[in-house]
N, CA and C atoms as an extended XYZ file, in Angstrom:
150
Properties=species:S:1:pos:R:3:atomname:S:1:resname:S:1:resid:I:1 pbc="F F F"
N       121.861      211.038       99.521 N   UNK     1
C       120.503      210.498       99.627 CA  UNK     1
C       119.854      210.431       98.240 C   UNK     1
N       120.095      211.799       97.541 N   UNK     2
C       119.803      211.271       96.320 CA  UNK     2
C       119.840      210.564       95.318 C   UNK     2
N       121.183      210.438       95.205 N   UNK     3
C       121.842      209.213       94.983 CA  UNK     3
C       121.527      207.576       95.060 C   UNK     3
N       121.413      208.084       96.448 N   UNK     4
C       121.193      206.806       96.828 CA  UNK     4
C       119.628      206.250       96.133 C   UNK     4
N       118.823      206.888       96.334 N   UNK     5
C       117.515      206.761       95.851 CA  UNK     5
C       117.542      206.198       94.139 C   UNK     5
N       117.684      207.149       93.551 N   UNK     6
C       118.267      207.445       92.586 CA  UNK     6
C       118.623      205.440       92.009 C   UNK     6
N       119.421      205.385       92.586 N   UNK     7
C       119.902      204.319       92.169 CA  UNK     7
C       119.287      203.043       92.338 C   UNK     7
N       118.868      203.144       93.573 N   UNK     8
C       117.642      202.260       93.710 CA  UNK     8
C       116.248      201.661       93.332 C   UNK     8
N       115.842      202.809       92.824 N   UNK     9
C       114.679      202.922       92.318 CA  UNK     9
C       115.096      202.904       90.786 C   UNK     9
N       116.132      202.974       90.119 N   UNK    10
C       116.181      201.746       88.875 CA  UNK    10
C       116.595      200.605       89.026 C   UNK    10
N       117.427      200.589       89.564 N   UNK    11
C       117.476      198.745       90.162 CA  UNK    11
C       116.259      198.164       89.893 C   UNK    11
N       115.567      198.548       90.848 N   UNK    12
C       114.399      197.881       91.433 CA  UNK    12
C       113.464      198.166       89.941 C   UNK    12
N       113.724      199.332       89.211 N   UNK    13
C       112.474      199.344       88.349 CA  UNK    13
C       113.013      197.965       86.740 C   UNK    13
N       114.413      198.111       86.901 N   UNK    14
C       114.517      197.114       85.872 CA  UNK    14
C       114.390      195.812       86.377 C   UNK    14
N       115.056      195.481       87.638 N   UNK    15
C       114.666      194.000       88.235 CA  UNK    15
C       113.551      193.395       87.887 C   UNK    15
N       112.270      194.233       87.970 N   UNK    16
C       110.902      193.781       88.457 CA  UNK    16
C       110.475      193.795       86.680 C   UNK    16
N       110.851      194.237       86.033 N   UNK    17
C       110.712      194.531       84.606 CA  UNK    17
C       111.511      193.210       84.279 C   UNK    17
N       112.393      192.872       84.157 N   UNK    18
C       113.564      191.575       83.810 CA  UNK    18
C       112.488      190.294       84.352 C   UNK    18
N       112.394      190.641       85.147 N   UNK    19
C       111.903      189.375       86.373 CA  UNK    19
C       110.558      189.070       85.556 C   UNK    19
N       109.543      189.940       85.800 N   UNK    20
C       108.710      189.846       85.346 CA  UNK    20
C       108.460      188.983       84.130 C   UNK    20
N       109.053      189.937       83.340 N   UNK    21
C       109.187      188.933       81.563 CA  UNK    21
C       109.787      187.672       82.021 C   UNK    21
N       110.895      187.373       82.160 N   UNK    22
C       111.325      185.568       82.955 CA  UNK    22
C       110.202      184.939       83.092 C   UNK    22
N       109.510      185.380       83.938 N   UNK    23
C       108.071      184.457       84.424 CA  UNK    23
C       107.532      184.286       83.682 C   UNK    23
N       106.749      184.945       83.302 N   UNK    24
C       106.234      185.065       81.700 CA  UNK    24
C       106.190      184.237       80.983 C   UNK    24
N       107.745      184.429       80.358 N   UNK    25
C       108.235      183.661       79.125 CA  UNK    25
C       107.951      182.072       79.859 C   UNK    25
N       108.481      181.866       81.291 N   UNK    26
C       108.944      180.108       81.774 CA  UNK    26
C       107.203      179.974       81.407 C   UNK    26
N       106.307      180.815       82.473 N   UNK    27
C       105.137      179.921       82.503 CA  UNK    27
C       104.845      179.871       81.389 C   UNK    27
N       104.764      180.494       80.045 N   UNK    28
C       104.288      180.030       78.430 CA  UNK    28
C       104.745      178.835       77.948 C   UNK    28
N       106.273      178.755       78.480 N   UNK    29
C       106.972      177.698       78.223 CA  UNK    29
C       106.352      176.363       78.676 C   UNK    29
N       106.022      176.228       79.908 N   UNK    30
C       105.826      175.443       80.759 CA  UNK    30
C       104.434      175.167       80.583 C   UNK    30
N       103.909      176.071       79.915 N   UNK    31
C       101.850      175.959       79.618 CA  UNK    31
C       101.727      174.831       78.625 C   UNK    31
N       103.109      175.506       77.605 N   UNK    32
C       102.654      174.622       76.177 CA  UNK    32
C       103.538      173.360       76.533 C   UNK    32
N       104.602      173.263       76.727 N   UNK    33
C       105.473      171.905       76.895 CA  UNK    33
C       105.080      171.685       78.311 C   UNK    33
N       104.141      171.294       78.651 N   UNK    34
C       103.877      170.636       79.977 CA  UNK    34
C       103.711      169.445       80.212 C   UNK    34
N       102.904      168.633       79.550 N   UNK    35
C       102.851      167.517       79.406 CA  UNK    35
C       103.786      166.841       78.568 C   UNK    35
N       104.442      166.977       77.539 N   UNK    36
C       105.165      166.071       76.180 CA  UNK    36
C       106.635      165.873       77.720 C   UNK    36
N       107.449      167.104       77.975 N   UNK    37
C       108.415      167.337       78.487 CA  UNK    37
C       108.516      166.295       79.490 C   UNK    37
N       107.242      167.301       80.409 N   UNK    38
C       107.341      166.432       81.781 CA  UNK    38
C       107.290      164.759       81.726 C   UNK    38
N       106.454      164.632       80.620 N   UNK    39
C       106.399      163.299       81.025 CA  UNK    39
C       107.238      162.640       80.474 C   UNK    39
N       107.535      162.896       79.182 N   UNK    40
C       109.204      161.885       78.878 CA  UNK    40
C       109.786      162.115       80.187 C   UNK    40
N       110.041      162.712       80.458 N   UNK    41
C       111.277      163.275       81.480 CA  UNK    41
C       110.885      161.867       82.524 C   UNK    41
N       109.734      161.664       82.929 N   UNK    42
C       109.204      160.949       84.235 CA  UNK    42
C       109.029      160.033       83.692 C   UNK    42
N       109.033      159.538       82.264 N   UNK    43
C       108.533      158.108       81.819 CA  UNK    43
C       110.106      157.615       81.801 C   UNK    43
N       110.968      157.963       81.209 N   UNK    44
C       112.695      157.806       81.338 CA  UNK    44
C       113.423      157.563       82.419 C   UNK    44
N       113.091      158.669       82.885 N   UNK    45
C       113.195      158.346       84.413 CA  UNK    45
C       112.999      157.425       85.179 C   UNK    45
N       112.043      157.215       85.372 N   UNK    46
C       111.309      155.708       85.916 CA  UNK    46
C       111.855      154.349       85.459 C   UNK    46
N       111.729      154.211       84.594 N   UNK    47
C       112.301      152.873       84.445 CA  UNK    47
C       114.006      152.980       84.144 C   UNK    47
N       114.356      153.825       84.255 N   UNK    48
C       115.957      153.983       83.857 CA  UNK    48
C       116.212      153.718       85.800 C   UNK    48
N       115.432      154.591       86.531 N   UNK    49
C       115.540      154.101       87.745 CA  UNK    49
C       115.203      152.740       88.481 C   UNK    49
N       114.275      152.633       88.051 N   UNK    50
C       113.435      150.876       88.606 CA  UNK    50
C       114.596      150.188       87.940 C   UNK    50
């Protein structure tokens, strides 16, 4: 049981620590390149599709 605990409860404490920062970092990412990215991406797109 202890063990078991034990093991779990770092899992879980680095997961949420890892995870956390990920988010983080994407949404900063995604704050500042939001518009330039997205929209090449959708302006290219578009007429490469049409």
């Amino acid at each position: 049981m202890k063990d078991g605990e034990d093991d779990d409860a770092q899992a879980g404490s680095d997961g949420v620590d890892d995870e956390a920062t990920l988010v983080v970092s994407t949404e900063k990412h995604l704050s500042i390149n939001s518009n330039r990215p997205v929209k090449a991406l959708i302006q290219i797109d578009n007429p490469d599709d049409s």
